[in-house]
C-alpha positions in Angstrom: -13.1 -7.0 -11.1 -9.8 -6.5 -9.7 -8.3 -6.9 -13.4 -10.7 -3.9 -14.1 -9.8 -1.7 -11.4 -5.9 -2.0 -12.3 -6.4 -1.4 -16.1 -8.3 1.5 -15.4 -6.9 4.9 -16.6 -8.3 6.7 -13.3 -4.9 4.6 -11.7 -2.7 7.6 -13.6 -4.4 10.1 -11.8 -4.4 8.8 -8.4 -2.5 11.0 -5.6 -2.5 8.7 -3.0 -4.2 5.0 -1.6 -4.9 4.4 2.0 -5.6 1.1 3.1 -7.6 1.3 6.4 -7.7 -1.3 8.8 -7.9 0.3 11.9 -11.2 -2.0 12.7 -9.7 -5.5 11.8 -9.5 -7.2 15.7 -8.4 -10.5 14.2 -6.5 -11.7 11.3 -5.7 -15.4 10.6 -3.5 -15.6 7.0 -0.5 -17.4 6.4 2.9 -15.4 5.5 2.2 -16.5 1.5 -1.2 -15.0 1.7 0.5 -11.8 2.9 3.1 -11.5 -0.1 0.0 -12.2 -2.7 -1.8 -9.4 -1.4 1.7 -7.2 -1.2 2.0 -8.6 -4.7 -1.2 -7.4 -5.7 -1.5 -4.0 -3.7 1.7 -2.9 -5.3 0.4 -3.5 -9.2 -1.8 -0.5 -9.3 0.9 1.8 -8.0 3.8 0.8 -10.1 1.8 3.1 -13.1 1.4 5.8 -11.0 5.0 6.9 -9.0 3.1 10.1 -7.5 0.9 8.4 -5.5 1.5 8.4 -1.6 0.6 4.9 0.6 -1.0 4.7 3.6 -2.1 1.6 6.1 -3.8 2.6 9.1 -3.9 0.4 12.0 -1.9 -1.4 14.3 -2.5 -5.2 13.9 0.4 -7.3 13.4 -0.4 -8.6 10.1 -0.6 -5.0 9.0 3.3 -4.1 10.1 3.7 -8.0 8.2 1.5 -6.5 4.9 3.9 -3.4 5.2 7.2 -5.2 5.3 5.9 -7.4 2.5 5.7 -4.3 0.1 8.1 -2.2 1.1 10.4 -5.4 0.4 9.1 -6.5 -3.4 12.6 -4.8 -5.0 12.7 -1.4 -6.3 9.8 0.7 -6.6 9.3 4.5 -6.2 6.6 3.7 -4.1 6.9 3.1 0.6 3.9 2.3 2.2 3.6 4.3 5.6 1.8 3.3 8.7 -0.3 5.1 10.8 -2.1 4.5 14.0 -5.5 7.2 13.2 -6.9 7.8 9.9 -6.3 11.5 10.4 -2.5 11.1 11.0 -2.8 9.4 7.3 -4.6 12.0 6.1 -2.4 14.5 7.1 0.7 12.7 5.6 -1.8 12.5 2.3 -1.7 16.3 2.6 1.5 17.4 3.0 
């Protein structure tokens, strides 16, 4: 599935991604399960370099998933963090 959803042409015409996890309470994953998903949240983008990231949420492992990505090299792409949905809507909108 997940090599479907990244070959999929509706990726070209994305304007932006928000990852929300605003309702995770408790997350157990080791730093190298962090850098796979950075690895794999960052694929999708890389076709696109209009599309705006969002993470909402505060959880450490969040600000660790955000660090991960922001550091995989060059990319046109930052993700941005957010404490409400709405603040990342807004930055979505602007």
């Amino acid at each position: 599935m997940v090599v479907e959803l990244q070959s999929s042409a509706r990726l070209d015409d994305l304007r932006f991604i928000i990852h929300d996890f605003n309702a995770a309470t408790e997350v157990i994953v080791s730093q190298i399960d962090i850098e796979f998903m950075a690895v794999r949240a960052s694929i999708a983008p890389l076709r696109n370099p209009k599309a705006k990231i969002a993470c909402v949420g505060n959880h450490p492992v969040v600000h660790a998933l955000i660090a991960a990505v922001d550091n995989l090299g060059p990319s046109p792409h930052r993700c941005h963090r957010f404490d409400t949905l709405d603040e990342a809507r807004e930055f979505i909108a602007a």
